[in-house]
Each structure stands twice: as C-alpha cells, then as structure tokens.
N, C-alpha and C positions, 0 to 999 in steps of 0.2 A: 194166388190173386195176381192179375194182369192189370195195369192201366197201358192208355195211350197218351202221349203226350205230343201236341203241336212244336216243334222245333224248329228255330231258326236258324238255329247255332250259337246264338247269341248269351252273352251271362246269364241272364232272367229266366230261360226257359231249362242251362244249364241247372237253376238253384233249386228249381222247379222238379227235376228229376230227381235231384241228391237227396230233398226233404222228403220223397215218398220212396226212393229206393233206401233211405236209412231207416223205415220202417218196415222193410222188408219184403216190400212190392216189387213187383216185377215189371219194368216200364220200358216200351218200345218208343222210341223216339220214331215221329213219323213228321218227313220234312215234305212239306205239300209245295209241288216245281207249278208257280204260276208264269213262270218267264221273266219277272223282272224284277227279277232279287240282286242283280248285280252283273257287272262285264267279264268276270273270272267264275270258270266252277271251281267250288268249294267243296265238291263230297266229300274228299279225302279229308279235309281237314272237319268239317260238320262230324265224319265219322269219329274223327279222334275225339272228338270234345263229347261226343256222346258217350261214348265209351269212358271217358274220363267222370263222365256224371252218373258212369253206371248202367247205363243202356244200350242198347242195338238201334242202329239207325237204318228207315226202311224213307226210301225217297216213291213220293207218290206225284205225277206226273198230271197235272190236271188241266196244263197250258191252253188246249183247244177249247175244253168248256170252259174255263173260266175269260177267254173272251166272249165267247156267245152268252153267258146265261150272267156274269157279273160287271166288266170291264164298263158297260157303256150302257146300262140300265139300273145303277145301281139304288135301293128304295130308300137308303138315307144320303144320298147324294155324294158329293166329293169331299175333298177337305182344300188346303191351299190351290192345289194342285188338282192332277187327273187322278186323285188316292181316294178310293173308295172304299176306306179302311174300315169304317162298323160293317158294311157289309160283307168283304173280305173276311174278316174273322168271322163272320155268322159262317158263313160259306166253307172257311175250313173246317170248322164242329162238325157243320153237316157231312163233308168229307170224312172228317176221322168217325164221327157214329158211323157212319157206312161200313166202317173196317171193322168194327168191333168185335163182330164173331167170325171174321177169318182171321185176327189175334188173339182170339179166345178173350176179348181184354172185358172186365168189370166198369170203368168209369174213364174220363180221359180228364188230363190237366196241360193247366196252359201257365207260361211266365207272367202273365201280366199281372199290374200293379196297378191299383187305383189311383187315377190320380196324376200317372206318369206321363202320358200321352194325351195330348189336348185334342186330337180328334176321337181317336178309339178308344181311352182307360179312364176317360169319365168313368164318375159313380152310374152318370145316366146313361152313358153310353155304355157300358158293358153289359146291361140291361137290357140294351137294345140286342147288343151283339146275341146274349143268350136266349131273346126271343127268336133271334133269326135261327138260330142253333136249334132251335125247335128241341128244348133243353126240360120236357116238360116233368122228368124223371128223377131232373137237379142231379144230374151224373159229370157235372164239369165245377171241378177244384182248381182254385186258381191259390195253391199253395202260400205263396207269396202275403198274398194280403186276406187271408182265408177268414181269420178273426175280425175280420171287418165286415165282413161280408155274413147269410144266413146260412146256417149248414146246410151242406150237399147230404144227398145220399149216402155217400162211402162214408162220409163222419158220420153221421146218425145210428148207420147199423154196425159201427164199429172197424169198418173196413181198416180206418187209417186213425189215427190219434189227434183229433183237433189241436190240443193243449199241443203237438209239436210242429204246427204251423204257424205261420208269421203273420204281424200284422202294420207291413210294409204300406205307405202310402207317399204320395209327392212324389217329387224330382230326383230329391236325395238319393244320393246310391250309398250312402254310411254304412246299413247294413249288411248292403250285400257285397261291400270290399270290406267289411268284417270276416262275413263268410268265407271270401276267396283268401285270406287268411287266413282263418280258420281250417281249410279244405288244402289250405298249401299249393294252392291253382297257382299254375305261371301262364298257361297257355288259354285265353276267354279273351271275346271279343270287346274293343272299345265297346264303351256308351254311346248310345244314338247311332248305332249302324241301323238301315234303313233300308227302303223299298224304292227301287227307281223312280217309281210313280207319284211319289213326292216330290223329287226333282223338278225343276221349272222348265231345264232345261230340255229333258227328256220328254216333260208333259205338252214344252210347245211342239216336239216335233212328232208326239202322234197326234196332235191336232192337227195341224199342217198337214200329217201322211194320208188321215180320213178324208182329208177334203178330196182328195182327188182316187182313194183307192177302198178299198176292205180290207182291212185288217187280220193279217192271219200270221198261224206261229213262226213260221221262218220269215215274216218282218218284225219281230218283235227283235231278233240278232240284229238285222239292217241296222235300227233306230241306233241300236248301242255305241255306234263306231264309227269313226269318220268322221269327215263335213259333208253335210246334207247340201245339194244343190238339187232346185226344182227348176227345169227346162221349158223353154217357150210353148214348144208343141205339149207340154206333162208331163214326161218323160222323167223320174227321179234317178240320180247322178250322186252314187256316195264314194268320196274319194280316202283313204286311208291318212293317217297324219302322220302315227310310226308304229313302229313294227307291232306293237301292242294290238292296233286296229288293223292293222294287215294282216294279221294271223288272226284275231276273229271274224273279219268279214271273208277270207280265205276258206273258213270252216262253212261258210252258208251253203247249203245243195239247194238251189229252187231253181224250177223253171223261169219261173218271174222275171231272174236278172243274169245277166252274161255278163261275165270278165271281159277289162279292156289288160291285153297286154301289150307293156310297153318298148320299144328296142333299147332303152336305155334304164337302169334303175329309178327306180322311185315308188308311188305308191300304189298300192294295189286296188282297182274301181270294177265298180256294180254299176251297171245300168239298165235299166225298164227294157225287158226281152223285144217288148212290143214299140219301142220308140220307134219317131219318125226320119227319115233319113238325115233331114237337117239338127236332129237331134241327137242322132249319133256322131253328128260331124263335129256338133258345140262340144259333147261329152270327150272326144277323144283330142279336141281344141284344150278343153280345163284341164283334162289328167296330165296334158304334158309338160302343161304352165308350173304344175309342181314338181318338178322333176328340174335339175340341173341342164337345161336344154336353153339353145337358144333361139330367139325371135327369127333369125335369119335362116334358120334353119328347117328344113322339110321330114317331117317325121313317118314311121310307118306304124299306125295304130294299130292291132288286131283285137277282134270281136268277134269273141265265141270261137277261138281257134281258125276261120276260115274269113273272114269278112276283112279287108285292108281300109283304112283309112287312112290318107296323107293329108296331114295339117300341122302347121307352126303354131308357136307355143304363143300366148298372147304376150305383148312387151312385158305390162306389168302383173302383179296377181289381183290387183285390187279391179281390173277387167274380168276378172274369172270371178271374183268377189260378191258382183253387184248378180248372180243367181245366185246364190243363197239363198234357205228357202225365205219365205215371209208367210207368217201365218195372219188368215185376215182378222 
C-alpha cells in the first residue's frame, strides 16, 4: 500500500507521514514548487526531513500553471493578502491525484489541522478545499485531526487504523511538540513558516509588477530580491542590498532583463531589456548611488556586456529613493 502526501517541509505534514508510515504504509512525500515558497531552496533540507518522517521526497514543478490557471483567478478569492490559499490547496489535491498511478499510490494525506489556519483550515474551508480537490472518492486523510472529521476511504476499508489517528484542532501545537518528543525530532521547521504570498510586502510588489507587465516564472525570482524601483518611461530597475540578493538575482536567466555592471563594487541590478534610453541612463544614475562612489565623480556603467553609460552618482539616496515603486 502506497499514499501520497502534500509536503511542505514543515512539522504538520512531517506528523502526517510518521502517523501513516507507523502503520506500515508506504508514503511518497510530493512537494508541489509553486514559486513562492521562499528566497532560499530548501530541497536538501525538505529531503532530509522527509526521510526523517520515513518517506522519499519527489518535488513537482507546477510554477507556469499555477500562474495561469490559479494565481489571479482564484474561485474563493484571496485572504489578507495576494494568498489564494482554499484554492491553492484544492489545486495541489488535484496535482497529487494526477500522480497517483505513476506512484502506484492508493489515497493521499495532507498536515493540516482544523482550525489552524484562519483562511484555509476552517472546518468550512477545508470543505471547500476538498470540493476543489474533486475528492469525490474521499481518498484524502488528513491524519492530524482525522477523528474529527468523517472517515475516508482508506479508514473505511481498513487501509489504515482510524483509532491510530489524531484528533488535533486550534492553534495549539501541545501535541504535536509531544510528538517531536516523542519521535526525538531535533531537526522540524518553526510554527507559522509560510507562503510568500501572504506577505504584504511581497503581495504589494506583484500588484505594482501587473500593472505594468505579465507575469511569468522568471519574475516571480525578480519580486524576491532587492529594492524594486519603477522608472519614468516603465522601465523596472531592481537593485541588490547584499550579497544575499546579489546572488539570487545573479541566478535569474531571462531575456526580459540585462545586468548593469558596475566599475566599482557594490550591488548587482536588473533592468527592463526593453527600456528607454533616458531610462537606462536613471537606472545606471541609482545603481551607482548605492555603491561607495562619489557625486563628483563620472562613472562607466555597462549594460548587457556592450552598452557604456557615463553618469554620477546622485548626492543623496533619498534622490534615488523617491522611484521606488508605488502601487496605485
């Protein structure tokens, strides 16, 4: 007997494995990459914890559709933010049923808890999520708070042991740092690790990015990194702060945007391939404002390896400052 399991990385989805792989089932952790899980990859580590909970970790790669067919249509809406999280979750079900019989797997289980999550782990809302899951078979265990909930298939015809599922609800994490007790876990992720897309910050700046562009998966890296500067002619302008964002926006391959290099150290900038000449002039004007350079001084900006621009640094930064984007 195979399940699947939705994996975040996170404890909940960890407890989620250990409760069905202590009964002897066979569970393939499957981590569904919608782009905005975070500014660092975590496979390696996602792997070890899987492994730790008893499972093989298989990363599924969904970034493209899930902007076209979820991100910005979604049928229960958002939450604080740009989080379109009952939908989301319907969406990964329907994802991992897809896999099901190229893992040969019987039923799939998810971390969540009733109760826990004020958008998506309502009673009503997970309701919803399993209608979106088009779940008409009742093949999705949600281990955790199982006895709360009406039995699945896999408990009905014996698959798995009800009587050894949980009946987890609220906020409280008591018993599941029982467990990690129990289980002698050192290594599980904080409480309330999260989806970018919750973020305010993150949320105002793909609002701000749609207004003027489309959205596709090598800008979803862009948004993560830097200061976002939006230019006269449109032209978007992201400047590194440290090395942290210099080496992810260093990783981006797209036509979209050309590197400004600088003759002097500092930090590493993106700009609209397609800008306007006076926009490439502000662009390679701000990167050098951040950089140890001074006012009096005449700079030689390069763009895209061949393109020269001589410009001094503004006096102050708070001149470089006032584009920042503004979202309307």
């Amino acid at each position: 007997m195979k399940a699947l399991a939705l994996f975040s990385g996170g404890l909940d989805s960890m407890l989620a494995i250990k409760l069905i792989v202590e009964q002897g089932v066979e569970v393939i952790a499957i981590h569904i990459k919608t782009g905005f899980g975070g500014t660092k990859d975590i496979t390696a580590l996602m792997r070890e914890r899987a492994l730790l909970a008893g499972a093989k970790l298989e990363i599924i790669d969904v970034r493209e559709e899930y902007i076209q067919k979820i991100l910005f249509d979604p049928v229960y809406g958002y939450g604080k933010n740009f989080n379109p999280c009952i939908d989301c979750h319907g969406y990964m079900f329907r994802v991992a049923k897809g896999l099901m019989e190229r893992f040969d797997a019987s039923f799939l289980i998810t971390g969540e808890v009733i109760g826990q999550r004020p958008m998506s782990q309502r009673a009503d809302a997970i309701k919803q999520v399993t209608k979106l899951a088009e779940d008409e078979d009742k093949l999705i265990v949600r281990p955790l708070s199982a006895k709360l909930m009406d039995e699945t298939t896999p408990e009905i015809n014996g698959w798995i042991d009800r009587d050894k599922l949980l009946d987890i609800s609220g906020r409280s994490r008591e018993m599941q740092m029982n467990l990690v007790d129990e289980y002698e876990w050192e290594d599980y992720e904080s409480p309330g690790g999260g989806c970018l897309l919750t973020e305010e910050h993150f949320s105002s700046r793909i609002r701000e990015f749609i207004e003027h562009d489309n959205l596709s998966v090598e800008d979803i890296d862009l948004l993560k990194f830097g200061r976002h500067f939006r230019l006269p002619d449109g032209a978007k302008l992201v400047v590194g702060r440290d090395q942290e964002d210099n080496k992810g926006l260093e990783s981006i391959k797209s036509d979209k945007y050309i590197a400004l290099k600088l003759p002097i150290g500092g930090p590493f900038s993106l700009l609209s391939t397609d800008s306007s000449s006076e926009d490439k002039k502000l662009a390679s004007k701000i990167a050098i404002t951040y950089t140890r350079s001074s006012p009096n001084e005449i700079y030689e900006i390069t763009l895209n390896e061949d393109e020269i621009i001589k410009v001094s640094p503004f006096p102050e930064k708070k001149d470089a400052q006032k584009y920042f984007f503004n979202v309307k």
